[in-house]
C-alpha positions as CSV (number, residue, x, y, z in Angstrom):
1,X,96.9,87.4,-45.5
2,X,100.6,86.8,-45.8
3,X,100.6,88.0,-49.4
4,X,99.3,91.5,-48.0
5,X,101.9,92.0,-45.3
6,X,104.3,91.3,-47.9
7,X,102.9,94.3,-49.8
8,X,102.9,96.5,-47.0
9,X,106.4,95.8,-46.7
10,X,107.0,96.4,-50.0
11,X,105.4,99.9,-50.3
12,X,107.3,100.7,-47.3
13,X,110.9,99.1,-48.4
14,X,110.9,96.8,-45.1
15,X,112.2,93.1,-45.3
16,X,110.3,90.6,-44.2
17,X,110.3,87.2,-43.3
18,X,107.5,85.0,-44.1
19,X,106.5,81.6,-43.1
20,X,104.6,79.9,-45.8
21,X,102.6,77.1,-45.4
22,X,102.1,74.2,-48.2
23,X,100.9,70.8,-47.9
24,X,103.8,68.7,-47.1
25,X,103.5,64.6,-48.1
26,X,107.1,63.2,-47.2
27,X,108.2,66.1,-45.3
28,X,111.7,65.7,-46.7
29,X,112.0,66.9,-49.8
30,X,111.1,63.6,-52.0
31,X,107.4,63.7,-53.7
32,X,108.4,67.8,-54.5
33,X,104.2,68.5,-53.4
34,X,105.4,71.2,-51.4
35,X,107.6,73.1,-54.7
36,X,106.8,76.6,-55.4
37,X,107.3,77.7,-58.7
38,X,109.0,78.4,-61.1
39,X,112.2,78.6,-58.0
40,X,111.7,75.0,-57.3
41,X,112.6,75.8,-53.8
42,X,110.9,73.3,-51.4
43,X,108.6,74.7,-48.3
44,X,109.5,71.4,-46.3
45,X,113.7,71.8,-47.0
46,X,113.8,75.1,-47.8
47,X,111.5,76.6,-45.7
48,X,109.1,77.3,-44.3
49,X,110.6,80.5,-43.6
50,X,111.3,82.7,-47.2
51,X,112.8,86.4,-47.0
52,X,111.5,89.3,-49.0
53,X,114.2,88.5,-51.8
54,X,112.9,85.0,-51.9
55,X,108.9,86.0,-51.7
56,X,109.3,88.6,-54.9
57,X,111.0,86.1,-57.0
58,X,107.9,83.7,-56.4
59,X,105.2,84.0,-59.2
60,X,102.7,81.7,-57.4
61,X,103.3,83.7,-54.0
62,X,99.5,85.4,-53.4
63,X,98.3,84.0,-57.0
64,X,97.9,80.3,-56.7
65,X,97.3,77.5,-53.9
66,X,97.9,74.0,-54.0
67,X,95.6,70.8,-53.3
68,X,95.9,67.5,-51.9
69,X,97.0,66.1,-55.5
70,X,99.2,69.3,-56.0
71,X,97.0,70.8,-58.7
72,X,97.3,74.8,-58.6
73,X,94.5,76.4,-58.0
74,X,93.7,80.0,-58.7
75,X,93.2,82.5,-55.4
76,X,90.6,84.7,-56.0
């Protein structure tokens, strides 16, 4: 649902500020579950809150999703 805001606001050249949501083990920055790729920014220190500038740079932003293991998985 983010993901499609974040389009909206791109069509329409308005910045945005998105809070992302991973699963979060040591909530410190430590077992790096929460990493988003290929940035290596981490939604627990980093975060949760990414601007548009950091959202575009993100290639698994709207594409992927992580489990409880941290396997990426595919959003359809």
């Amino acid at each position: 649902m983010i993901y499609k805001v974040f389009q909206i606001c791109e069509r329409y050249n308005i910045e945005l500020q998105a809070s992302l949501e991973r699963i979060m083990r040591c909530g410190c920055g430590l077992c790096g579950l929460c990493s988003i790729d290929p940035l290596g920014l981490l939604v627990c220190k980093d975060g949760p809150v990414f601007s548009s500038k950091d959202l575009r740079r993100m290639e698994d932003f709207g594409k992927y999703r992580r489990n409880f293991t941290g396997k990426k998985i595919l959003i359809n």
